[in-house]
DRENDO-1510 file (C-alpha; in Angstrom, 1 decimal, always signed):
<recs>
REC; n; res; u; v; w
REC; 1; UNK; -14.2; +2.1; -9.4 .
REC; 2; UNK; -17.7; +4.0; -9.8 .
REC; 3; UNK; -18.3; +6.6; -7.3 .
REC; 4; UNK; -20.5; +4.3; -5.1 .
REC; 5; UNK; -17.6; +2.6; -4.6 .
REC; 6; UNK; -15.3; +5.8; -3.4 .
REC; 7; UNK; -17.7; +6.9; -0.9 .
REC; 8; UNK; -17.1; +4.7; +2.3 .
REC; 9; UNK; -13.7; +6.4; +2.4 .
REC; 10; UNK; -14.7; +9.8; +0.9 .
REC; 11; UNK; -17.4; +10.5; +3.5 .
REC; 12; UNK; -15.1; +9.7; +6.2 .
REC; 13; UNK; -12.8; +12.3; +4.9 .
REC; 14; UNK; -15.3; +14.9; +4.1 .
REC; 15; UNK; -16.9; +14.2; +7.7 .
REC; 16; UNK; -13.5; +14.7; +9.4 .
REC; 17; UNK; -12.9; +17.9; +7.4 .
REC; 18; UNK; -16.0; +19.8; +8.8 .
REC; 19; UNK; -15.6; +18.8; +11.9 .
REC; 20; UNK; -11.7; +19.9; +12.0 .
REC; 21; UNK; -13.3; +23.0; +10.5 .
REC; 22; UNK; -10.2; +22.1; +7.6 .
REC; 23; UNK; -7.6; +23.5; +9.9 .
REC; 24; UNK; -3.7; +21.8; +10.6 .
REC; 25; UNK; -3.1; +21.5; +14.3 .
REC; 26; UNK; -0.9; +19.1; +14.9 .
REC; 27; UNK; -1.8; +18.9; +18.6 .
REC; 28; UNK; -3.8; +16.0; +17.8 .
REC; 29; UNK; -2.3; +12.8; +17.7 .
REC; 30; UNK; +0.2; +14.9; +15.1 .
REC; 31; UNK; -2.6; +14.2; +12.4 .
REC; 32; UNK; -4.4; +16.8; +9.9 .
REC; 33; UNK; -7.7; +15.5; +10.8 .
REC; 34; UNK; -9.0; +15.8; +14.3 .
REC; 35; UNK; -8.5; +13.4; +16.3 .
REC; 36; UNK; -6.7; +11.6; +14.3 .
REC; 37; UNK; -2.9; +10.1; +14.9 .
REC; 38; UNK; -0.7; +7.1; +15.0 .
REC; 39; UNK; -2.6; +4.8; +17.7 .
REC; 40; UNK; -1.9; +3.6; +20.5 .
REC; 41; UNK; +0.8; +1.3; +20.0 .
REC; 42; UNK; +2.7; +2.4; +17.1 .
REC; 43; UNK; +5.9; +0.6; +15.2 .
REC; 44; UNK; +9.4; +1.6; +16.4 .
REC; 45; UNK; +11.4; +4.3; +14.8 .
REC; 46; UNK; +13.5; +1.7; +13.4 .
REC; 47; UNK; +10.5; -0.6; +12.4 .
REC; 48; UNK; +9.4; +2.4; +10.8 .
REC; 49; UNK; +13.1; +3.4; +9.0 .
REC; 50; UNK; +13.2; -0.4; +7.7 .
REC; 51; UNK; +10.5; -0.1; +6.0 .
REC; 52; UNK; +11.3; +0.1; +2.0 .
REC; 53; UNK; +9.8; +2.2; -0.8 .
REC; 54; UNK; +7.2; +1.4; -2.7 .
REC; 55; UNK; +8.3; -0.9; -5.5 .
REC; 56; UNK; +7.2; +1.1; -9.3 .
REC; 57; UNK; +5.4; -1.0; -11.3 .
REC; 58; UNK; +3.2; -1.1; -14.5 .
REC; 59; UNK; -0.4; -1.7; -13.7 .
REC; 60; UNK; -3.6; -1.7; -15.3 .
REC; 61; UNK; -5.3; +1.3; -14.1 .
REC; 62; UNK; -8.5; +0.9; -11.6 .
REC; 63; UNK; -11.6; +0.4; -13.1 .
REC; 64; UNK; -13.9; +3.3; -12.2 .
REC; 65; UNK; -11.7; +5.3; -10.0 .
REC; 66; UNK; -10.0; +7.6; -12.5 .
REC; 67; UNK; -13.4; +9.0; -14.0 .
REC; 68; UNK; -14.5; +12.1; -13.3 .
REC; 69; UNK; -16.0; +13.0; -10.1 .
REC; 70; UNK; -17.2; +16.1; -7.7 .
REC; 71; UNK; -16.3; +16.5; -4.2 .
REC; 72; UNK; -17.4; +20.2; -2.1 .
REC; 73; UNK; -18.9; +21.3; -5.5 .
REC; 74; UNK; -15.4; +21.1; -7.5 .
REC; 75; UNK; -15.3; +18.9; -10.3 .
REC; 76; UNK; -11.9; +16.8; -10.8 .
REC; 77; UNK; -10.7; +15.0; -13.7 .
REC; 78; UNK; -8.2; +12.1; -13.6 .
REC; 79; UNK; -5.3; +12.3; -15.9 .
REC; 80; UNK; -4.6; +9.2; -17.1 .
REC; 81; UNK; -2.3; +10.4; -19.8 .
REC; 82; UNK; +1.7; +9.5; -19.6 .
REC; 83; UNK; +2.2; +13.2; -19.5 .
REC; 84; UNK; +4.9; +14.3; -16.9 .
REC; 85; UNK; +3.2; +15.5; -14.0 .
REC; 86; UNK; +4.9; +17.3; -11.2 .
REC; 87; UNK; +3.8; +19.6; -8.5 .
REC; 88; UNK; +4.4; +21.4; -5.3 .
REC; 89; UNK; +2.6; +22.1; -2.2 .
REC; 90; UNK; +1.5; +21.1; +1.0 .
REC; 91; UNK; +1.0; +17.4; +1.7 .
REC; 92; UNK; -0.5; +16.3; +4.8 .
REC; 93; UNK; -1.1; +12.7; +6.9 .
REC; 94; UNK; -4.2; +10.4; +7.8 .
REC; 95; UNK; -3.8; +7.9; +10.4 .
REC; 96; UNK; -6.2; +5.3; +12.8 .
REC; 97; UNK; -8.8; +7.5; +11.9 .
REC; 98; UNK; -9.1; +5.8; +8.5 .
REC; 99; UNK; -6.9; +2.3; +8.8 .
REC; 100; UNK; -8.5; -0.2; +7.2 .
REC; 101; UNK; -11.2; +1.9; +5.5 .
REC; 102; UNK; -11.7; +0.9; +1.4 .
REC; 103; UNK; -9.6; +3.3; -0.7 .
REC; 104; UNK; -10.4; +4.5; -4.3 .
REC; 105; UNK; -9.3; +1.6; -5.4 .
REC; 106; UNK; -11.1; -0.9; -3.2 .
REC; 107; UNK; -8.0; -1.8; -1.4 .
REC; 108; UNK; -8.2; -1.0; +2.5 .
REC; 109; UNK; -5.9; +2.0; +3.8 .
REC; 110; UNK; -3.0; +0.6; +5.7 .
REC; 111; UNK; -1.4; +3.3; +7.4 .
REC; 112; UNK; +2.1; +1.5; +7.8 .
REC; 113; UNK; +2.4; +1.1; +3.7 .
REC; 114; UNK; +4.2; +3.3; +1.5 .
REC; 115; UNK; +0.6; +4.8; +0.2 .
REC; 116; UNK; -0.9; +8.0; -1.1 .
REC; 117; UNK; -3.8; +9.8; -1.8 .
REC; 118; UNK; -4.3; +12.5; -5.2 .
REC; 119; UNK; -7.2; +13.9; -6.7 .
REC; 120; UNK; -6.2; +13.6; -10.1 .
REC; 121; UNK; -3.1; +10.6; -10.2 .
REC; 122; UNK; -4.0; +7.9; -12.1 .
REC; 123; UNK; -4.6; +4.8; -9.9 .
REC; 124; UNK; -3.0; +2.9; -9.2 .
REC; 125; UNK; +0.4; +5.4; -10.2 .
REC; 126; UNK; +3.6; +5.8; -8.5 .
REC; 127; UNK; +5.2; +9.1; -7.2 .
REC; 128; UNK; +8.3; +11.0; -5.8 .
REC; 129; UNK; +7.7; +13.1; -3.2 .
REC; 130; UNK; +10.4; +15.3; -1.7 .
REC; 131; UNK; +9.8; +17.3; +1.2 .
REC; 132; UNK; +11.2; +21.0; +0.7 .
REC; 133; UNK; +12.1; +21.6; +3.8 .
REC; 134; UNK; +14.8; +18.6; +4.6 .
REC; 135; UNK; +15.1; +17.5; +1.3 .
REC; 136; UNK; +14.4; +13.9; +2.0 .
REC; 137; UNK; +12.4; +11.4; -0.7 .
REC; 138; UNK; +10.0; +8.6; -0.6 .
REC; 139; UNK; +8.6; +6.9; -3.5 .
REC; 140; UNK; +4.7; +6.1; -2.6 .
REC; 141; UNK; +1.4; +4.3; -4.5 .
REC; 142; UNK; -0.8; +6.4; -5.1 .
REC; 143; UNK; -4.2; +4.2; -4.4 .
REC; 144; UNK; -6.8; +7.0; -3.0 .
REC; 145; UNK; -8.2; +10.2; -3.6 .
REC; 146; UNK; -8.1; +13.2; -2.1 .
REC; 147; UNK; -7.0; +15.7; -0.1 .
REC; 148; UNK; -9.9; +17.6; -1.1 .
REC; 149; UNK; -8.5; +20.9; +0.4 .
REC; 150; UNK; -7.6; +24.0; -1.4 .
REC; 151; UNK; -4.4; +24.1; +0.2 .
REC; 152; UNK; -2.9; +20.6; -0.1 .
REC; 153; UNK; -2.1; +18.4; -2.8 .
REC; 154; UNK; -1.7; +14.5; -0.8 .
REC; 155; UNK; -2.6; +12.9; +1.9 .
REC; 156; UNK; +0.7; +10.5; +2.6 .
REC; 157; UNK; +0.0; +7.1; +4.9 .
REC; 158; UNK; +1.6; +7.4; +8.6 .
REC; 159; UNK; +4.7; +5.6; +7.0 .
REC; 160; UNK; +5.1; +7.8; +4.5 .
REC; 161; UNK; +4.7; +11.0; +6.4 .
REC; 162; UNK; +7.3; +9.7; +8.8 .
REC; 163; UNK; +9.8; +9.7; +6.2 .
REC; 164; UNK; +9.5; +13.0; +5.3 .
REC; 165; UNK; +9.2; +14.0; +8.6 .
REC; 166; UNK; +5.6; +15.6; +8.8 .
REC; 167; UNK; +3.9; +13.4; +11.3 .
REC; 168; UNK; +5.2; +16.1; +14.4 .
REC; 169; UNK; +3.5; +19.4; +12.4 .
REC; 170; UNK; +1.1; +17.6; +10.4 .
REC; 171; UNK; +2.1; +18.8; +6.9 .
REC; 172; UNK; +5.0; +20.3; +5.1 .
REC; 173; UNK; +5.4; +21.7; +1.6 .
REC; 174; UNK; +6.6; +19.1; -0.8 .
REC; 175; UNK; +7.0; +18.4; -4.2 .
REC; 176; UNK; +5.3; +15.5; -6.0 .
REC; 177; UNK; +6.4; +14.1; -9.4 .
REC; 178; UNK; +5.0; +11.0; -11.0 .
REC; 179; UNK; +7.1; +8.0; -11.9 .
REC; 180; UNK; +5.5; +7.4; -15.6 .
REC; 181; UNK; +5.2; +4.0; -17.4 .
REC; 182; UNK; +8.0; +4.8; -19.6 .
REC; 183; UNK; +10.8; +5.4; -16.5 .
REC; 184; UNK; +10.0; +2.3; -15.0 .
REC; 185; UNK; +10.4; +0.1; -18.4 .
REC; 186; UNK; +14.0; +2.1; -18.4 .
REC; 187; UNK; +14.8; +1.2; -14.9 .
REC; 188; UNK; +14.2; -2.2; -15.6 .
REC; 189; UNK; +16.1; -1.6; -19.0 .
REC; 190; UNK; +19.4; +0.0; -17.0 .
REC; 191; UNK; +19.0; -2.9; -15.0 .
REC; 192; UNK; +17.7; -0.4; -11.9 .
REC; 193; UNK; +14.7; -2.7; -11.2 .
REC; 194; UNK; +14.6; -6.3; -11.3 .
REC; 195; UNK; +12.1; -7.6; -14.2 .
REC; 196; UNK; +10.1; -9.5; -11.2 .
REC; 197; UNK; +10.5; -6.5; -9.2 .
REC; 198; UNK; +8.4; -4.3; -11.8 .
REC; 199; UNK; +5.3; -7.1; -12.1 .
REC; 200; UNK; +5.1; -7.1; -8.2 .
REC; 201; UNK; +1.6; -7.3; -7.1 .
REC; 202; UNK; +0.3; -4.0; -5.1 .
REC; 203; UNK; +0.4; -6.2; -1.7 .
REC; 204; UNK; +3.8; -6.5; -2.5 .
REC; 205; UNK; +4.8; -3.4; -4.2 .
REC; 206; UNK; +3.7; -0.9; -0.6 .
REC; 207; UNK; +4.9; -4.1; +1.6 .
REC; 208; UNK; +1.5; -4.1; +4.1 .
REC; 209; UNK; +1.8; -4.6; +7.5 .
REC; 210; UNK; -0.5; -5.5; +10.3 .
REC; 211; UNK; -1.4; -2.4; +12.2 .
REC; 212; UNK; -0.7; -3.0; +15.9 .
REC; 213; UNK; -3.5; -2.9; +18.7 .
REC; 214; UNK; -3.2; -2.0; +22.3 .
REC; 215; UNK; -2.7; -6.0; +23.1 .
REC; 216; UNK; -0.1; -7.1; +20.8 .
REC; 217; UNK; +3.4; -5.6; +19.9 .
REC; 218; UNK; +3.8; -3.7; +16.7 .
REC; 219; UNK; +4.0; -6.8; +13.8 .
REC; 220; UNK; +6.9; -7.5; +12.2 .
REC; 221; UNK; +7.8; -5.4; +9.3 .
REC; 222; UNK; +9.6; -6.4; +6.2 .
REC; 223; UNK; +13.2; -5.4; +5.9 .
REC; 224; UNK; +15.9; -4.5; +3.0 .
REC; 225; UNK; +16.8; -7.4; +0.9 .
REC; 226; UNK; +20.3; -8.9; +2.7 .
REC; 227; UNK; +22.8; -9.7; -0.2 .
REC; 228; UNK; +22.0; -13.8; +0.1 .
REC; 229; UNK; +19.1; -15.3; +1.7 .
REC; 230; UNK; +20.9; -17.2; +5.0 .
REC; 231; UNK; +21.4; -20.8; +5.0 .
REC; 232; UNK; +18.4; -20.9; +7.6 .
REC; 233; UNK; +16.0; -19.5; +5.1 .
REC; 234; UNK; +17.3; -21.3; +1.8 .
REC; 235; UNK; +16.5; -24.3; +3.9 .
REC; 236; UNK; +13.3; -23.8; +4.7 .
REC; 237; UNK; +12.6; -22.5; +2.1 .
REC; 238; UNK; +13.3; -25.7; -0.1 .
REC; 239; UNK; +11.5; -28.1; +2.4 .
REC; 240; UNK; +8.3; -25.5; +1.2 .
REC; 241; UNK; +5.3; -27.2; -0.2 .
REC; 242; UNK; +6.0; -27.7; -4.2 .
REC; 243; UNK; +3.3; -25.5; -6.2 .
REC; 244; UNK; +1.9; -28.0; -8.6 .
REC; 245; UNK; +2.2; -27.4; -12.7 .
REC; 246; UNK; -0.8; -25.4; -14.0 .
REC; 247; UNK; -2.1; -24.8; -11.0 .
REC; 248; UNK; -3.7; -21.0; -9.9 .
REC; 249; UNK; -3.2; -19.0; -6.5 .
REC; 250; UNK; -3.8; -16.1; -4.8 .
REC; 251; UNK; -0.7; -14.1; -3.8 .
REC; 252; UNK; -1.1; -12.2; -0.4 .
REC; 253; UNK; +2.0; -10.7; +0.1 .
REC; 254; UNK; +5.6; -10.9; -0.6 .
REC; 255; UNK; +9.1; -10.1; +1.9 .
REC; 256; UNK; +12.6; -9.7; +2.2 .
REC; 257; UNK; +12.9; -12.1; +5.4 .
REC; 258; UNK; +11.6; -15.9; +5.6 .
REC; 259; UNK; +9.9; -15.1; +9.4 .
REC; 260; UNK; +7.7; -12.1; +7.9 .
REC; 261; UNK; +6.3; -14.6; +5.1 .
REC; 262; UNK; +5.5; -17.3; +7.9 .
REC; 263; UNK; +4.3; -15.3; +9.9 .
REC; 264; UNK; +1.8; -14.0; +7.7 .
REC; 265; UNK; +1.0; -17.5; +6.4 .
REC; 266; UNK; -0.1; -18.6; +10.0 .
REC; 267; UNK; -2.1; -16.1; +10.0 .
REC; 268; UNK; -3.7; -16.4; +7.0 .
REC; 269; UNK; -4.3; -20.1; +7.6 .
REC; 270; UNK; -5.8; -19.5; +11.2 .
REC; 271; UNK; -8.2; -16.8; +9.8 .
REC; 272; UNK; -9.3; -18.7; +6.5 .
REC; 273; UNK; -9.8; -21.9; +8.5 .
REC; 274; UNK; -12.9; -24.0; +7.1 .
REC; 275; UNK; -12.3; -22.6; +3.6 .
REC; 276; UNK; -10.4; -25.8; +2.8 .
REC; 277; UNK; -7.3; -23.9; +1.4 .
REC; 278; UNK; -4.2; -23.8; +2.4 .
REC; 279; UNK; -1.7; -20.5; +2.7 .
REC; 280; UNK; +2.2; -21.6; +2.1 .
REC; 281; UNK; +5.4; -19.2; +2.0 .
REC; 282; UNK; +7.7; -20.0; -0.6 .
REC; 283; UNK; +11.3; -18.3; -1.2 .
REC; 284; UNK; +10.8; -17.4; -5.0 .
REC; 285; UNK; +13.3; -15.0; -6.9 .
REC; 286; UNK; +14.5; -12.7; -3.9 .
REC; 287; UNK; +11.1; -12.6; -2.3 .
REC; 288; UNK; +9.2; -15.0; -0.1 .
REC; 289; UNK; +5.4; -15.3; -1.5 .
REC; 290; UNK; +2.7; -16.4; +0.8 .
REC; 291; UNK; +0.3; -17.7; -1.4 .
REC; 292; UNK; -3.2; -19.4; -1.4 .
REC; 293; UNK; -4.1; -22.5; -2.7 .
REC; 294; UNK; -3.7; -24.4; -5.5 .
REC; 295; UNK; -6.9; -23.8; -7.4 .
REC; 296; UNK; -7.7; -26.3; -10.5 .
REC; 297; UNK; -9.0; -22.7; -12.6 .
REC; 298; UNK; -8.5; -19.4; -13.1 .
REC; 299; UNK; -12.8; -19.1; -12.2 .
REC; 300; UNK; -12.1; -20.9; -8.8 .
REC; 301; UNK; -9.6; -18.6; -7.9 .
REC; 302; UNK; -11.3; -16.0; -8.8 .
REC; 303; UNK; -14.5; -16.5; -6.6 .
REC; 304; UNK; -12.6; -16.7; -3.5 .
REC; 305; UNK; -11.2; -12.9; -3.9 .
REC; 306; UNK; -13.9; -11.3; -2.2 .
REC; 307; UNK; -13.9; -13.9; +0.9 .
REC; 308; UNK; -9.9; -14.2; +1.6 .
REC; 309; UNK; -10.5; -10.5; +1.2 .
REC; 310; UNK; -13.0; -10.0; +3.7 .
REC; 311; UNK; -11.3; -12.2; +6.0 .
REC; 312; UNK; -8.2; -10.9; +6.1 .
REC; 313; UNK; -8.4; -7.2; +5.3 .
REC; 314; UNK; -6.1; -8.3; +1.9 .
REC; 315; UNK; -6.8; -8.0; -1.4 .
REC; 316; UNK; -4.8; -10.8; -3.0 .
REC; 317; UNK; -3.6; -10.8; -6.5 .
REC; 318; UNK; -4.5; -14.1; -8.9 .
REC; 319; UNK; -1.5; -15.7; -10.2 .
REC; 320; UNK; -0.5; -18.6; -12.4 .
REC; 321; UNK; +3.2; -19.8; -11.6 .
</recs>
């Protein structure tokens, strides 16, 4: 992604630094940013606790995002090299303030994913990040850049800084190691990570979830894979639409639990309604897949990425089953 492209989110950032005069103060919503925080009607603890790690996976890397760029007058320089990378220092939160705002990566920030921002990570790139002061660790996506602070190294989503427990002071020393190409192909070697698990698409690799609004309850967040789908859910599961040979489709999301994909399919289908295509969830694997379509060609696919993307905040992946 060109630098054009970076700076709906970037000048939101830099515009929040100066006016927070680039200070922690946790008296404000919990956030780093001023008056940022968690909203007004945030997910339960437990929603929050159920909510898995991001899912490492190989992935082309963004076009334009890891070039060189300057931000304050500092130049920065990607590394795209599969050189271990780790560090330590202070990692920080952003919240409402910047939900739903285009990332590096031209993905929208979802606040309630398993997501992070870096100045130099490749994107998209995977990371560990354990908190030094209670030891706990998350695995996040990296998908943004930034901070751009001399004092902090990420910017964690809401979900992520929950974890680690950060969200209360704002920010937290922690150490940040990157999951290289070459550990994930041995996880899925050592049998660590499913095959399917490792070609996830980045929907379903940070498991997005709506964010919730003063008028509606917090959505319903995916949960930890249960050992056998329930009789319930194999059911329906097999009474899904058929996906017909040869066929294309965009892939939206993926969960643990039959409800979360139906869910999300009804609303897909409500919000694309007069595009003439159809959203269907389908147990495949251990996942249910809601996915758009079928599309005759890969080109016809293709050219409804930017409006199932504008209409539902989602940037689907295109897949051939």
């Amino acid at each position: 992604m060109n630098i054009a492209r970076r700076l709906p989110l970037l000048a939101v950032l830099l515009l929040a630094l100066l006016i927070a005069g680039c200070s922690t103060t946790g008296n404000r919503g919990g956030g780093y940013y001023e008056d940022d925080g968690p909203g007004s009607n945030p997910p339960s603890n437990a929603q929050l606790d159920a909510i898995p790690n991001a899912v490492p996976r190989i992935e082309p890397l963004a076009s334009g995002a890891n070039k060189p760029y300057v931000v304050f007058g500092k130049r920065y320089v990607p590394d795209t090299s599969e050189k271990p990378f780790r560090q330590e220092g202070r990692a920080s939160w952003y919240g409402r303030k910047f939900n739903g705002v285009r990332t590096s990566s031209g993905e929208r920030y979802n606040m309630y994913a398993m997501t992070a921002a870096h100045p130099t990570l490749p994107i998209p790139s995977y990371a560990r990040v354990t908190s030094e002061v209670n030891g706990k660790t998350i695995i996040v996506r990296v998908n943004d850049r930034g901070p751009f602070h001399s004092n902090r190294i990420m910017d964690l989503s809401y979900t992520a800084a929950y974890k680690l427990g950060l969200i209360g002071p704002g920010s937290g020393r922690v150490i940040v190691e990157r999951i290289l190409p070459s550990e994930i192909r041995t996880m899925v070697a050592s049998g660590n990570l499913a095959p399917e698990d490792s070609q996830l698409t980045a929907d379903e690799a940070t498991h997005p979830v709506t964010p919730p609004t003063q008028s509606q309850a917090p959505a319903p967040l995916p949960m930890p894979l249960p050992a056998a789908p329930p009789p319930v859910a194999q059911a329906a599961a097999q009474n899904a639409e058929p996906q017909a040979g040869g066929a294309y489709y965009l892939q939206v999301g993926a969960f643990s639990q039959a409800s979360n994909a139906t869910t999300l399919a009804n609303r897909i289908n409500t919000q694309l309604r007069g595009m003439g295509k159809h959203a269907t969830a389908l147990q495949i694997a251990r996942l249910y897949r809601v996915r758009i379509g079928p599309y005759d060609t890969r080109e016809a696919a293709a050219n409804d990425i930017p409006a199932v993307n504008a209409k539902t905040g989602i940037h689907p992946s295109l897949i051939k089953p």
